[in-house]
C-alpha angles and dihedrals in degrees: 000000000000089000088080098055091087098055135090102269126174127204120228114187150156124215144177134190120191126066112010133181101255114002109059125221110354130179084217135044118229105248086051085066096058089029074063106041091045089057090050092049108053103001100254114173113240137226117187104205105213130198115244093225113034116237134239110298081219110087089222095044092046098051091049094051084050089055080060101055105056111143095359112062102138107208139205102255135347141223107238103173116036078166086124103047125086100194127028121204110198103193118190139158111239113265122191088332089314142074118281103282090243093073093060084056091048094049117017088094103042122104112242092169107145089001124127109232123202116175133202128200127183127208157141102247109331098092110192092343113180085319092111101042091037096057086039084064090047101046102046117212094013120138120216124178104144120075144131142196121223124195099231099219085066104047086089082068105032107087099119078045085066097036093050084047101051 
């Protein structure tokens, strides 16, 4: 997929500090590390997709208040035109076998009409889960065939993982 490289390509994750599985407190959440890596790399542009309310600082806590807001999670601020961008990466950790309900707000209503997407989730152990077939339900028609699942307790580290993907 090198070709791609070369393209104008936006981030869209979501990322929490905090608590983590399997890596304790951190200052930084693990998608925000590839969403990084994937900027520096190719010089994407980023948008950090915030909750409009935080969640809980406790890793427990914060994944039961995520089961409730499935299909409602209200954020910060949207995207509203991806018109100028060629290839679209959507990066989540896995949440109850999907991506954080705060994604399907940021994108459910975007035109990826003739974009290329790639998608990133991060784990301890789900993979790719439902994310690919989940975001394939909420942007009709788009086609998705590049993707990759990073252990988060490994994205501090996975920077030539990145760099081989992309």
């Amino acid at each position: 997929m090198s070709e791609l490289r070369n393209k104008k390509s936006l981030v869209i994750y979501f990322s929490r500090a905090d608590e983590n599985y399997a890596v304790g407190y951190v200052n930084k959440g693990n998608t925000e590390y590839i969403a990084e890596y994937v900027r520096d790399i190719i010089g994407a542009q980023i948008f950090k997709v915030e909750p409009l309310v935080p969640y809980s600082k406790e890793y427990n806590k914060c994944i039961e208040e995520a089961k409730l807001r499935v299909g409602n999670a209200p954020i910060k601020n949207k995207i509203d035109d991806i018109s100028q961008y060629e290839v679209i990466y959507i990066m989540t950790p896995v949440y109850w076998g999907s991506y954080a309900p705060e994604i399907e707000t940021a994108i459910k209503d975007l035109d990826f009409t003739r974009k290329t997407i790639r998608i990133v989730t991060t784990h301890e152990g789900s993979g790719l889960a439902n994310v690919v077939d989940d975001i394939r339900k909420i942007c009709k028609g788009v086609v998705i065939n590049d993707f990759i699942a990073i252990k988060g307790s490994e994205c501090i580290n996975a920077k030539n993982t990145i760099e081989n993907w992309l």
